[in-house]
C-alpha positions as CSV (number, residue, x, y, z in Angstrom):
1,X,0.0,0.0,0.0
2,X,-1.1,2.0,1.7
3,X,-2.1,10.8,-1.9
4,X,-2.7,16.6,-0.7
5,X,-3.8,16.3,3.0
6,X,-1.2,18.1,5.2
7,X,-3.1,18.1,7.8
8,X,-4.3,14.5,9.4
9,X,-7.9,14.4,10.3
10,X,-9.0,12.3,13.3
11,X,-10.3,8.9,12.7
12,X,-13.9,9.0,10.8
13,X,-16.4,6.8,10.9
14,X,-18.6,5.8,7.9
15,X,-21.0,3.7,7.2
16,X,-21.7,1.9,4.0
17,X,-25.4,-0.1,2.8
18,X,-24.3,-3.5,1.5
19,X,-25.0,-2.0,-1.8
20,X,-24.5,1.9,-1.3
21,X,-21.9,4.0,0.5
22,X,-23.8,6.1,3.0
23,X,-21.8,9.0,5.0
24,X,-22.8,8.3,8.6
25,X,-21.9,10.0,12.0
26,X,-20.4,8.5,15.3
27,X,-18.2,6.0,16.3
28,X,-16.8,3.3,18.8
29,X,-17.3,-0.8,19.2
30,X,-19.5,0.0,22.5
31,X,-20.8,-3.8,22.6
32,X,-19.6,-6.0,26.2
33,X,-19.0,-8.6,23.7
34,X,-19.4,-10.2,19.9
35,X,-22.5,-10.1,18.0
36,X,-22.7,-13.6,16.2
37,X,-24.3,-13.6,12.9
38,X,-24.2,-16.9,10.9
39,X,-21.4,-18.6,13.5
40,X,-19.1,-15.2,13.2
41,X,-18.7,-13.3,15.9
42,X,-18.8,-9.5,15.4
43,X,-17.9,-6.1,16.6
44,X,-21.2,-4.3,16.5
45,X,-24.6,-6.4,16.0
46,X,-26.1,-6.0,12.4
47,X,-22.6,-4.5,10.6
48,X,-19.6,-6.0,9.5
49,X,-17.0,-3.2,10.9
50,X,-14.0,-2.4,8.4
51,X,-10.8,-0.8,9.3
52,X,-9.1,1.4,6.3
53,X,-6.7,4.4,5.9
54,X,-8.5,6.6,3.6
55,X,-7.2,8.2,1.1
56,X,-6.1,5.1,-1.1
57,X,-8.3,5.5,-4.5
58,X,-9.1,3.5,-6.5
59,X,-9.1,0.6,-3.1
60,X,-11.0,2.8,-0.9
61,X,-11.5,6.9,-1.1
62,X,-14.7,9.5,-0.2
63,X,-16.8,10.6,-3.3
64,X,-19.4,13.0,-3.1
65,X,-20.3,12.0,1.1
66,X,-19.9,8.6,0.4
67,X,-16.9,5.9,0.5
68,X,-16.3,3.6,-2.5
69,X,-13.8,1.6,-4.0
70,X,-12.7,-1.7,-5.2
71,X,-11.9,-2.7,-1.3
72,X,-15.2,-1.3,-0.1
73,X,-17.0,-3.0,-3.2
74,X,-15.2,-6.3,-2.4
75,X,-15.7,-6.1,1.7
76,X,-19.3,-5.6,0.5
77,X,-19.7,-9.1,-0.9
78,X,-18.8,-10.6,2.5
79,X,-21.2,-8.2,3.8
80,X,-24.0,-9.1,1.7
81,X,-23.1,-12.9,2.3
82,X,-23.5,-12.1,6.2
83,X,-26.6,-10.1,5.9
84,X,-25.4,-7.2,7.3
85,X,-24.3,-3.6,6.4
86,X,-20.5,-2.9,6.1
87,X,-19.1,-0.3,8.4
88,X,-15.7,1.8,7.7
89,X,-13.5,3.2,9.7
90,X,-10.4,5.6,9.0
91,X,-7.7,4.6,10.7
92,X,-3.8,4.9,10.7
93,X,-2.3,2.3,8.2
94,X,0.2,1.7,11.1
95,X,-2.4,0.6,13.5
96,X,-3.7,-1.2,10.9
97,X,-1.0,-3.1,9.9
98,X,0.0,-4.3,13.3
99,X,-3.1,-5.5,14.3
100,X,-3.6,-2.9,17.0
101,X,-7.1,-2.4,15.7
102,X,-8.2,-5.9,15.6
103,X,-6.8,-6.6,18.6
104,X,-8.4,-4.2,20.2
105,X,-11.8,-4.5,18.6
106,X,-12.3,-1.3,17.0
107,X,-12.9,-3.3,13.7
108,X,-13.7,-6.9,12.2
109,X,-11.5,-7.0,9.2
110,X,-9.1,-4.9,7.7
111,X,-9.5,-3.8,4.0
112,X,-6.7,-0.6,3.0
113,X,-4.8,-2.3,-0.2
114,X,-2.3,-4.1,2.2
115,X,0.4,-6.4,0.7
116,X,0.6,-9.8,2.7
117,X,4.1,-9.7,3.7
118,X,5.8,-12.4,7.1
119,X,5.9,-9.5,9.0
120,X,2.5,-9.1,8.9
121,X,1.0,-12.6,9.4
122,X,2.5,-12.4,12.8
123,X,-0.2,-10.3,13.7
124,X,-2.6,-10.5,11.0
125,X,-4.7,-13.7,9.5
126,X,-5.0,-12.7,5.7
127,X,-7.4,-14.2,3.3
128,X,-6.8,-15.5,0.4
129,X,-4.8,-13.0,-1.8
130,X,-7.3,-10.8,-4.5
131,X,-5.1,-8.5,-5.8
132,X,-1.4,-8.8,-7.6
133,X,0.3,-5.6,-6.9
134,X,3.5,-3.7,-8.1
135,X,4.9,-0.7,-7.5
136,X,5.8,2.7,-9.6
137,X,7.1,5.5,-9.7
138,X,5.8,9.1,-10.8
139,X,7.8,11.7,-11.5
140,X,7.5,15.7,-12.7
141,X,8.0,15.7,-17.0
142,X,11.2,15.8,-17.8
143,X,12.5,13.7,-14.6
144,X,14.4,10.5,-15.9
145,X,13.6,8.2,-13.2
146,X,12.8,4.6,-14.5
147,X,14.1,2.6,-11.5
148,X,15.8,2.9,-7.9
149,X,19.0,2.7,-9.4
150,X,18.7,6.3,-11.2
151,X,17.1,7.7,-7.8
152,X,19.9,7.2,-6.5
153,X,22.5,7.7,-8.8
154,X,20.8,11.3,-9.8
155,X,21.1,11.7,-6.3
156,X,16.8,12.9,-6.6
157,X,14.5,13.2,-3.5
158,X,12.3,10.5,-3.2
159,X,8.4,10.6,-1.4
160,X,7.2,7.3,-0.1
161,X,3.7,7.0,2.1
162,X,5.0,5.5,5.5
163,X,4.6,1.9,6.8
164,X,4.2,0.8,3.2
165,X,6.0,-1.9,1.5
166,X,7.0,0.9,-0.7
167,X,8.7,2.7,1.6
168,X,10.3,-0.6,2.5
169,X,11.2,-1.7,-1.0
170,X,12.7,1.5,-1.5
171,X,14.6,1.7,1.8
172,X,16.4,-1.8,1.4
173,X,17.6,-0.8,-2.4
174,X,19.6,1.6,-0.3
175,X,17.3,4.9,-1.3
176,X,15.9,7.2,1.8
177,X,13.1,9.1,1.2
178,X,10.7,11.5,2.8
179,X,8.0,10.2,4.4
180,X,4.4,10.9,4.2
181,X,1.3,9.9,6.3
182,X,-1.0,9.6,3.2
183,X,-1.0,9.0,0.1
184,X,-2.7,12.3,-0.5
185,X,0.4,13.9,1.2
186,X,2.9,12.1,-0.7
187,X,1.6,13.3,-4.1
188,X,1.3,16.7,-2.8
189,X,4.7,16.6,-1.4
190,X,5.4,16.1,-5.8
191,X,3.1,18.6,-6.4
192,X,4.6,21.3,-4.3
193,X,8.6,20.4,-5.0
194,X,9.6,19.1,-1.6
195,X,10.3,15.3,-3.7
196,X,11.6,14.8,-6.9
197,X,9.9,11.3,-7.6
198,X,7.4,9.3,-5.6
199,X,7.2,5.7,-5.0
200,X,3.5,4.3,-4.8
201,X,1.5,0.7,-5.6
202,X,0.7,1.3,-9.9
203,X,-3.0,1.3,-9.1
204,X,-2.5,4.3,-7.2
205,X,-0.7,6.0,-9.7
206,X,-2.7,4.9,-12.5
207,X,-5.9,6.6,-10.7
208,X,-3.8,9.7,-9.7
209,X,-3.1,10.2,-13.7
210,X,-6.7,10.2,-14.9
211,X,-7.0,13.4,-13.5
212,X,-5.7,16.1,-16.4
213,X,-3.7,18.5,-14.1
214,X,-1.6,15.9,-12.7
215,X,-1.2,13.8,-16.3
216,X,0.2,17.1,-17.5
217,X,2.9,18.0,-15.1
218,X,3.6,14.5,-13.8
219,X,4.0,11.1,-15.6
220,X,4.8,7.3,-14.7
221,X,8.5,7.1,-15.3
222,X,9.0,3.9,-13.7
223,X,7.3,0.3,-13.1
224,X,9.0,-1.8,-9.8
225,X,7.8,-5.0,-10.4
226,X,8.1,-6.2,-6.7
227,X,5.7,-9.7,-6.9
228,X,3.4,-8.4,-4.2
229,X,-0.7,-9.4,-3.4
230,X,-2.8,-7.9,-1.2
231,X,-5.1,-9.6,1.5
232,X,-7.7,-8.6,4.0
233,X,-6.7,-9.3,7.1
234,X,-8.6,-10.2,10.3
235,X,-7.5,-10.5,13.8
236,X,-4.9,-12.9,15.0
237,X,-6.1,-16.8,15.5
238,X,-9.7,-14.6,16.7
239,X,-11.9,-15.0,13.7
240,X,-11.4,-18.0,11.7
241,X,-15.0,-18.3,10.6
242,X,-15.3,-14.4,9.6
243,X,-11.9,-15.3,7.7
244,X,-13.7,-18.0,5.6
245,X,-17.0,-15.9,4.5
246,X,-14.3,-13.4,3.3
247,X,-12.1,-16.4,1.0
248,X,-15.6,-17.7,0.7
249,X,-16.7,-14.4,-1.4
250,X,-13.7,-13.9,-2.8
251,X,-13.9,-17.3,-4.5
252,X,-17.3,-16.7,-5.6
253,X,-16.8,-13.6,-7.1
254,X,-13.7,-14.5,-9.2
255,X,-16.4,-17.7,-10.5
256,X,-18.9,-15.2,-11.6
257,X,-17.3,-12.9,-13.0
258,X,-18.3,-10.3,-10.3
259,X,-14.6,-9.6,-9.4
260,X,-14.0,-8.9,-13.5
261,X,-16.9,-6.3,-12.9
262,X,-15.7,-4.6,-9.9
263,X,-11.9,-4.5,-11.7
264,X,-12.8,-3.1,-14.5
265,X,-15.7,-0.5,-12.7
266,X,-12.7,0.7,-10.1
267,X,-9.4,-0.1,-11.6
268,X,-9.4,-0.6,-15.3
269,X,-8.8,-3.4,-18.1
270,X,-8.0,-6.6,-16.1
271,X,-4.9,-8.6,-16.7
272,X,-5.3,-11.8,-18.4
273,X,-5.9,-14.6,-15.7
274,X,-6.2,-11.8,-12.5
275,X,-9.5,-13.6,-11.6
276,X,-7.9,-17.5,-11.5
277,X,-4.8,-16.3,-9.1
């Protein structure tokens, strides 16, 4: 994972129909215990509760007072299976990542674009992967940046998003960078001159550049094919029934061509054989 806020706003709640987004107001797990609905135990009673960092389009972003995506779109499904609404909640991708949100029951499943990684199965249980990932890099016109290597040898200031495997990637090739909270930060760290070049998952990129101001002035100068997938996650040997529904509808939905549909709707032409990995 895991683009111009400058300013972090605190955590937001949201909710989302199973079908339909729908902005919503307040916050907090406040049940003594889990709500079981079909054998899985829940946060809340009559809502599957998602953790996400938000910006991160096209996997999970606000439109018009309402949150959509190809994560939100895909949690949905489990959702639907469950016969409850999905409900979303902004977090840190730190907290996220760790598991401190799981463990602490402020969520059911995780769903921010995360890469499955061995660091992150010792806290996390992922599904089954449902997207193959890769990383690129944008730079401003002009910038000859097609790989790490020329980063570093052009000696150029680099913009990652923090606690990414991004960041990571780019950090073990031997290339610091300046970090950024958000996505939406890191691209306005390009926008603004404080980086040179920005390393982010292609998706990301790809979604940044429909946009006509930032196709103009900025360009993908570099693909970092780094063999990643991303998984939801759910809490640590605490949910393995809410862990199947989720592989469950993930299954389904690459066998009837509903995961083509939601590719294509929030992400774009789908590579040949995406649904059968």
């Amino acid at each position: 994972m895991t683009g111009g806020r400058t300013r972090r706003r605190g955590p937001a709640l949201f909710a989302l129909a199973t079908a339909t987004a729908l902005l919503a107001v307040g916050c907090g797990s406040g049940d003594s215990g889990p709500a079981k609905v079909k054998g899985v135990g829940l946060v809340k009673a009559d809502q599957l509760t998602t953790c996400t960092h938000l910006p991160y389009p096209p996997f999970q972003f606000e439109r018009k007072g309402k949150i959509v995506g190809f994560d939100v779109a895909m949690i949905d499904l489990v959702a639907k299976e469950l016969g409850v609404k999905q409900v979303v909640i902004d977090k840190s991708f730190e907290t996220i990542k760790t598991g401190a949100d799981l463990n602490a029951r402020t969520c059911d499943v995780a769903a921010a674009g995360m890469t499955i990684t061995d660091e992150r199965k010792q806290n996390l249980d992922f599904s089954a992967p449902y997207f193959d990932a890769t990383q690129a890099l944008l730079t401003r016109k002009g910038v000859e940046a097609k790989s790490l290597d020329d980063v570093k040898s052009q000696k150029l200031k680099l913009g990652s998003q923090s606690s990414t495997t991004g960041e990571d990637f780019a950090r073990k090739a031997g290339v610091d960078s300046k970090s950024y909270e958000s996505s939406d930060a890191e691209l306005n760290g390009l926008r603004t001159g404080q980086v040179d070049v920005i390393v982010q998952d292609l998706p990301v990129v790809q979604n940044w550049l429909k946009d006509a101001k930032t196709s103009a002035k900025f360009e993908l100068s570099g693909n970092l094919d780094t063999g990643e997938q991303y998984g939801f996650a759910v809490k640590k040997g605490g949910s393995p029934a809410l862990l199947k529904k989720i592989d469950g509808a993930i299954a389904k939905a690459k066998k009837d061509g509903t995961y083509q549909k939601l590719y294509e709707k929030w992400i774009g032409p789908m590579p040949k054989g995406a649904a059968t990995r």
